[in-house]
N, C-alpha and C positions, 0 to 999 in steps of 0.2 A: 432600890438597887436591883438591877435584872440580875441573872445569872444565864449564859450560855455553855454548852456542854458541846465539843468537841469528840467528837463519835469516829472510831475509825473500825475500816473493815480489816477483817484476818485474813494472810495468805500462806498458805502452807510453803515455806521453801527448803532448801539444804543448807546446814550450815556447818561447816565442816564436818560434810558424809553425815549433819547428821539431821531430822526434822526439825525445824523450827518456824516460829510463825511470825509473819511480818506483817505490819499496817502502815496500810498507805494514807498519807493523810489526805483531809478533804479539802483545806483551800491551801494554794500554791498562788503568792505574788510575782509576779515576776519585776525586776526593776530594769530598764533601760541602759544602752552603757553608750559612748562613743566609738561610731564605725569608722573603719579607714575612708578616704575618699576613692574612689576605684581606680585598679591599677590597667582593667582590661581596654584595650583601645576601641571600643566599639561604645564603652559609656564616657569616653572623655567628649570633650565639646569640639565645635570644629577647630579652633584656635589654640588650645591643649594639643591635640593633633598634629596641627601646624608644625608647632613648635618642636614637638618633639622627633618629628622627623628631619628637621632642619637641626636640631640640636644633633642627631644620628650624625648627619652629612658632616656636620663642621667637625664635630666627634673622628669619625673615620678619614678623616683631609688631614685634621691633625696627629694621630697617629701614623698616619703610612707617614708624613713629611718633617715626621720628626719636631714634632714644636711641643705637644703635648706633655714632657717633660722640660723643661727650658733648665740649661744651663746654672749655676749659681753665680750672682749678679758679678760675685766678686772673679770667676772665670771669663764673665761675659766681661768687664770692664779690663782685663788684665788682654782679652785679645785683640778691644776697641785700640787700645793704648800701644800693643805690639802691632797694630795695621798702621797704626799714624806715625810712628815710631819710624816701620818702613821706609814709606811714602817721605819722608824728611831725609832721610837717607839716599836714596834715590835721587831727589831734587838736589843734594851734594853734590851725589857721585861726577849727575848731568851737568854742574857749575866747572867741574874741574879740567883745565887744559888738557887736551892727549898727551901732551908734551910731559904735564907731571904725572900723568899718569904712567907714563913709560919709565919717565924716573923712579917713581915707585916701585916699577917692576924688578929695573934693575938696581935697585937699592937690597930688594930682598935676597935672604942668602938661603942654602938650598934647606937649611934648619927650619927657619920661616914657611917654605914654598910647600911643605911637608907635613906642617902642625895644619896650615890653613885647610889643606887637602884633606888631611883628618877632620877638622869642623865641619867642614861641608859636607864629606858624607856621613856624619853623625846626623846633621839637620835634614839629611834627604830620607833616614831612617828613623829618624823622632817623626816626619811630615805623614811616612806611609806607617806607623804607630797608630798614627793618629785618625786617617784612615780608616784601618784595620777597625777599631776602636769605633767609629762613627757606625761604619758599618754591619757589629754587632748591638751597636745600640738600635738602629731600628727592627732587628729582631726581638729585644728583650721588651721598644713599647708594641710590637704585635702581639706580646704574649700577656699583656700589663692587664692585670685583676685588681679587682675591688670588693672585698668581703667574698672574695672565692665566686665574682662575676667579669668572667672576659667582656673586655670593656669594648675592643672590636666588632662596631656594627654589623660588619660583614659576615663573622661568625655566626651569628644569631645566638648567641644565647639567652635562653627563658627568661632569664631575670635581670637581662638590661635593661628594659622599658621601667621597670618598677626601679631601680638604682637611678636612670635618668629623670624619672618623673620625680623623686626626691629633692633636687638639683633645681628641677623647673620652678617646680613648687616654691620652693627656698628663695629663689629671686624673681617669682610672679610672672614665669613664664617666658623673662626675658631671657632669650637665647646665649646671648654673648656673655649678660652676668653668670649665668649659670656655666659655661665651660667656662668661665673665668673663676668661678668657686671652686668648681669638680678640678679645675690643674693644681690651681693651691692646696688641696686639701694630699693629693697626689706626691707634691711635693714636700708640702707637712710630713706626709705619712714614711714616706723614704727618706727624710732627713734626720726624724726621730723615731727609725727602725718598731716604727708601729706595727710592721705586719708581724715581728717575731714579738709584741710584748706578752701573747700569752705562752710565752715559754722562758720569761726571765723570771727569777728569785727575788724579788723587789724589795728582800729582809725587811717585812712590813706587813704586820698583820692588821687590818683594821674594819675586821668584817662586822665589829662592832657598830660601825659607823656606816655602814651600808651592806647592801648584798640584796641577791634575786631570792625571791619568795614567792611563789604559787603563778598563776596568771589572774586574769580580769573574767567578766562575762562573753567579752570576745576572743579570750583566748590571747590576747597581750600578755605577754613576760612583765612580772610586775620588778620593780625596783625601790625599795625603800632605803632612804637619806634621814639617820637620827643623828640632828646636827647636838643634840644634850648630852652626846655623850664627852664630849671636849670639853665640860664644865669642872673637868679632870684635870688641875692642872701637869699631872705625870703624863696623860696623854695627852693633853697636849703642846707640852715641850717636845714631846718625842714627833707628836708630828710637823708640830710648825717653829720646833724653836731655832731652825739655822735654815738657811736658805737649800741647803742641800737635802734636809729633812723637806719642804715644802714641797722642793723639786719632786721626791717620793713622791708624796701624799697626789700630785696632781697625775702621777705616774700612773697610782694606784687604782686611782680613779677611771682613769682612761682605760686601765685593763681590765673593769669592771664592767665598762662598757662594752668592748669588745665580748666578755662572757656574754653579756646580755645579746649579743646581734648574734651570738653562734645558734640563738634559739629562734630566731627569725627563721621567715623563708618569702625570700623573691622571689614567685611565681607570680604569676598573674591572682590575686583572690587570697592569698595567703597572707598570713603574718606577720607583717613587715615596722612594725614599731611596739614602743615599751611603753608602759604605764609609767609614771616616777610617780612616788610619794614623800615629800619632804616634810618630815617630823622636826617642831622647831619648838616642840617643849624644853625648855630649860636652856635652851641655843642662849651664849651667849655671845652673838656677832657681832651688835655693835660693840659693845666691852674689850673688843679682844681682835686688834687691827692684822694680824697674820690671819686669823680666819677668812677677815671680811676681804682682805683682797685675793687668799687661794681660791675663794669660793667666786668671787668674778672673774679669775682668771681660767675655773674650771669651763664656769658659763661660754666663757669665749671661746674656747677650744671646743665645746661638746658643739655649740651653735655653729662658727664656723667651718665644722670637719663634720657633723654625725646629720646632717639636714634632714628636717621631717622624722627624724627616728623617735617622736616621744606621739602618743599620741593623746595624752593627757598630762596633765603634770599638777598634780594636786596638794596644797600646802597648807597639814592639818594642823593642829596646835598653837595659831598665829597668835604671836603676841601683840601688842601693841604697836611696837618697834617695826614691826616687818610693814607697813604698808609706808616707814618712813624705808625704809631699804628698798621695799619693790619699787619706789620711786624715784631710788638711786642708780637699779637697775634698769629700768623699765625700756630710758631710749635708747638701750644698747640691743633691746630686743625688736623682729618683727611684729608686724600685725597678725601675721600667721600664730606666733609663738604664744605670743600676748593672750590670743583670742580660745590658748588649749588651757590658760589656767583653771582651777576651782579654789577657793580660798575653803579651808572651815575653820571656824571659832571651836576651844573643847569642850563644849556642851554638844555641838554637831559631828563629831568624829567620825561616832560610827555609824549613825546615821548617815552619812554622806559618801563614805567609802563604801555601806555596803548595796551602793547605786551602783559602782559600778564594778565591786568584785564581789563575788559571793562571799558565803558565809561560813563557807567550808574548806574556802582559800583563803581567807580572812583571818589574820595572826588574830590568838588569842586574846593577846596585848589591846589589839582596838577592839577586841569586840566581838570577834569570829569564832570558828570554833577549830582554827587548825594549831593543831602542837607537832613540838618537834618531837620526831622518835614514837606518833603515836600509831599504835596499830588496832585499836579498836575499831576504827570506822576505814571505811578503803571507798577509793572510787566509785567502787561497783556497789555500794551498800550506803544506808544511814541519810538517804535524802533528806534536805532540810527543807522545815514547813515553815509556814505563815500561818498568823493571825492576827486579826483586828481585835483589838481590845476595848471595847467603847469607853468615854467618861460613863463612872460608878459604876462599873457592871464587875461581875465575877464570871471566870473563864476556866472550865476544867479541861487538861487533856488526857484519856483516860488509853492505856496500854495495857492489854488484853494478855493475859497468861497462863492460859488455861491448861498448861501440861506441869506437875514439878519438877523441882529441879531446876525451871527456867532462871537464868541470868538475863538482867536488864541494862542494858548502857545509855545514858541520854545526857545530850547540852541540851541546854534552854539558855536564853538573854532575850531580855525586854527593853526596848530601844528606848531611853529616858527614863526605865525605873520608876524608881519610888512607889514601888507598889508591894503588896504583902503576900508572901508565896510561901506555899507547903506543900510535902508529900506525903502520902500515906498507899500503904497495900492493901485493900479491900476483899476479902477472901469470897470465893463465891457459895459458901457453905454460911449460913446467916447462923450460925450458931458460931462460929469461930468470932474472934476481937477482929478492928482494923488495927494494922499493925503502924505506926507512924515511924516512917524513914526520915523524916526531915520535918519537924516542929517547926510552926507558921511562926514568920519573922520579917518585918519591913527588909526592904529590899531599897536602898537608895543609890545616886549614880554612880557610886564610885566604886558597887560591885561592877566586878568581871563577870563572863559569863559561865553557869553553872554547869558541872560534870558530876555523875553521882552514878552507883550502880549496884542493883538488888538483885537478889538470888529468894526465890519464893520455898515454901515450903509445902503450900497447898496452892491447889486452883485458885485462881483469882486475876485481879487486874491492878494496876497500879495508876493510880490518880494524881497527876500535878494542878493543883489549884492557884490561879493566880489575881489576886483581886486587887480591882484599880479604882480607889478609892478617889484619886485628884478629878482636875474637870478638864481633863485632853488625853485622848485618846491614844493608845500604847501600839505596839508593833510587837509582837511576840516569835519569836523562832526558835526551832527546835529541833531536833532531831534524833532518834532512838535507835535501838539493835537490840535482838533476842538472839539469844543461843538456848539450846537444851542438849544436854548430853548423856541424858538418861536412855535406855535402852528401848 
């Protein structure tokens, strides 16, 4: 059995006003994540290009001429029926002798001659209404926004090209699917007063069940989906037991999304999609038939309204059942959508998430080392390390504290466990005891990852030892903070 020793160097710094010393560790992995596809028009292809300037054109045709918005079917069929309605009328009037039509005139008495005279300029004053009405409507679509982007090519704004290439994308480029998507969703949007839902009281709290937490390695808004928590049946009657309770839940949903796109940004190079992570520990979806079909009706509304906004979408915890569901769902999604999955089984969780968000953004819960309310580690402090772990070897990582008084703060997690870990403070006075912070004790997978914190009394250093007895090799991460507030 080897043994390697983890050595790190000392850096004098400030910590609150006051000297303390920091170590940088020596190896840093880096893991890989998924990049957006570029939004700037000089890396799209010639046909990407194409397209989206022809997308621009028919864009800008249909707003100045007013189609961009289209009517509600049942106005458009209510004025087909009052034109043909006319037209039959007319073809009367023309059948009718002048003879009776003169009788008719003198038939009417001056009561009649009167009320009609009143119709008609009512109907010449509903007509210029109507008008009026037409012609503020092409001002309200010159003004028409999407996630707080004027949609008017002619305006230029920054972050149309990145809202239109969503669009492109979504229908592979093809021009006429894609403003036939971009009207619908338009239309969705102002018929179910999307743009004010984050400002409705939706008497519905269900952050249990989802909410934004940290970003990715590229800086994606992450979004996590714990479908176990519904295994409640109080939650979920409350969410799904009456159609109106549903209606919520898809409500709620959607303004979840909405939070998540306020943390975007449409420029060219920027931030333009979410990570999702769908947690399906203890999901009981097939069991439970209001789930399975809010949760496809969510899919269809994010799919056909929010295009291109995920740009992974990772589904940890799978149970058996779920690849007979992703098969239920499957041909309701693109090739595009299809091709963002990641699957993990729970022995790969954290393993596989922390590919593509760090470990410092990484909720506790998988694996990470972020807590809520925690103020011990900050951005700017407590960088997380790496290490390889070999089969059978042992691995010290040794924190240097050579002032009293020093306070120590560290996570550690070992990606697959089962290994046997200890602390101890080693004084640098060889006449002094080591003092044991933490007696050596197997470690298997179903720990979380570890936080602990020493306050020394003498010069010394603090040694975490972690030794990996099995025949596959470990991941270790880690990361520490000093303070000293002695004078």
């Amino acid at each position: 059995m080897t043994v390697e020793v983890v050595k790190v160097e000392e850096e004098t710094q400030k910590v609150d006003g006051v000297a303390a010393t920091k170590e940088e560790p020596k190896t840093v992995t880096k893991c890989s994540s998924y990049k957006e596809e570029s939004n700037f028009l000089s890396d799209l292809k010639d046909f990407e290009r194409k397209a989206l300037n022809e997308f621009k054109a028919k864009l800008e045709e249909a707003i100045l001429g007013k189609s961009l918005l289209n009517k509600e079917e049942e106005t458009i069929k209510k004025n087909e029926k009052a034109a043909a309605g006319g037209v039959v009328e007319k073809e009367k009037e023309a059948e009718k002798p002048v003879d009776e039509e003169a009788e008719q005139e003198e038939d009417k008495n001056p009561k009649e001659q009167i009320a009609q005279e009143v119709e008609k300029e009512a109907e010449k004053e509903e007509e210029k209404n109507e008008a009026e009405g037409e012609e503020k409507c092409v001002e309200v679509d010159k003004d028409i926004a999407l996630w707080g982007v004027p949609l008017l090519p002619s305006k230029g704004a920054e972050g149309i090209d990145v809202i239109l290439l969503k669009f492109l994308r979504a229908r592979e480029f093809k021009v006429n699917d894609a403003l036939e998507m971009l009207k619908n969703t338009l239309q969705w949007r102002k018929g179910n007063n999307i743009d004010s839902i984050l400002d409705e009281d939706l008497e519905v709290d269900l952050s249990s069940a989802a909410y934004m937490n940290g970003v990715d390695r590229e800086g994606h808004p992450v979004c996590y989906n714990i479908y176990g928590v519904f295994e409640s049946d109080e939650l979920y009657q409350k969410t799904f037991g009456t159609e109106e309770k549903r209606g919520q839940f898809l409500r709620w949903r959607l303004r979840l999304m909405e939070q998540g796109i306020q943390k975007l940004d449409f420029k060219p190079g920027g931030i333009s999609s979410l990570l999702q992570i769908n947690d399906l520990k203890n999901a009981p979806v097939l069991a439970k038939k209001e789930l399975r079909v809010a949760t496809k009706q969510a899919v269809d509304l994010l799919q056909n309204n929010y295009p291109e906004f995920v740009a992974r979408n990772i589904i940890i915890n799978a149970p058996f059942w779920y690849y007979a569901l992703n098969a239920l769902i499957s041909p309701f999604l693109t090739q595009r959508t299809k091709s963002k999955f990641v699957v993990a089984r729970p022995a790969k969780v954290t393993e596989i998430l922390l590919k593509y968000i760090p470990a410092e953004e990484l909720p506790v819960q998988y694996g990470g080392f972020k807590r809520e309310n925690d103020f011990e580690f900050s951005k700017e402090g407590g960088a997380v390390s790496e290490i390889t772990l070999k089969a059978g070897s042992t691995e010290t990582i040794e924190i240097q504290a050579p002032e009293i008084g020093t306070t120590i703060t560290w996570d550690l997690t070992v990606l697959g466990w089962e290994v046997s870990y200890k602390e101890e403070f080693v004084p640098t006075d060889e006449g002094s005891y080591t003092i044991i912070v933490q007696k050596g004790k197997k470690m298997g997978s179903h720990e979380g990852p570890i936080r602990n914190t020493f306050k020394n009394n003498e010069a010394g250093k603090l040694v975490l030892t972690i030794d990996n007895a099995s025949s596959k090799k470990k991941r270790v991460l880690y990361r520490y903070k000093t303070k000293n507030f002695s004078s």
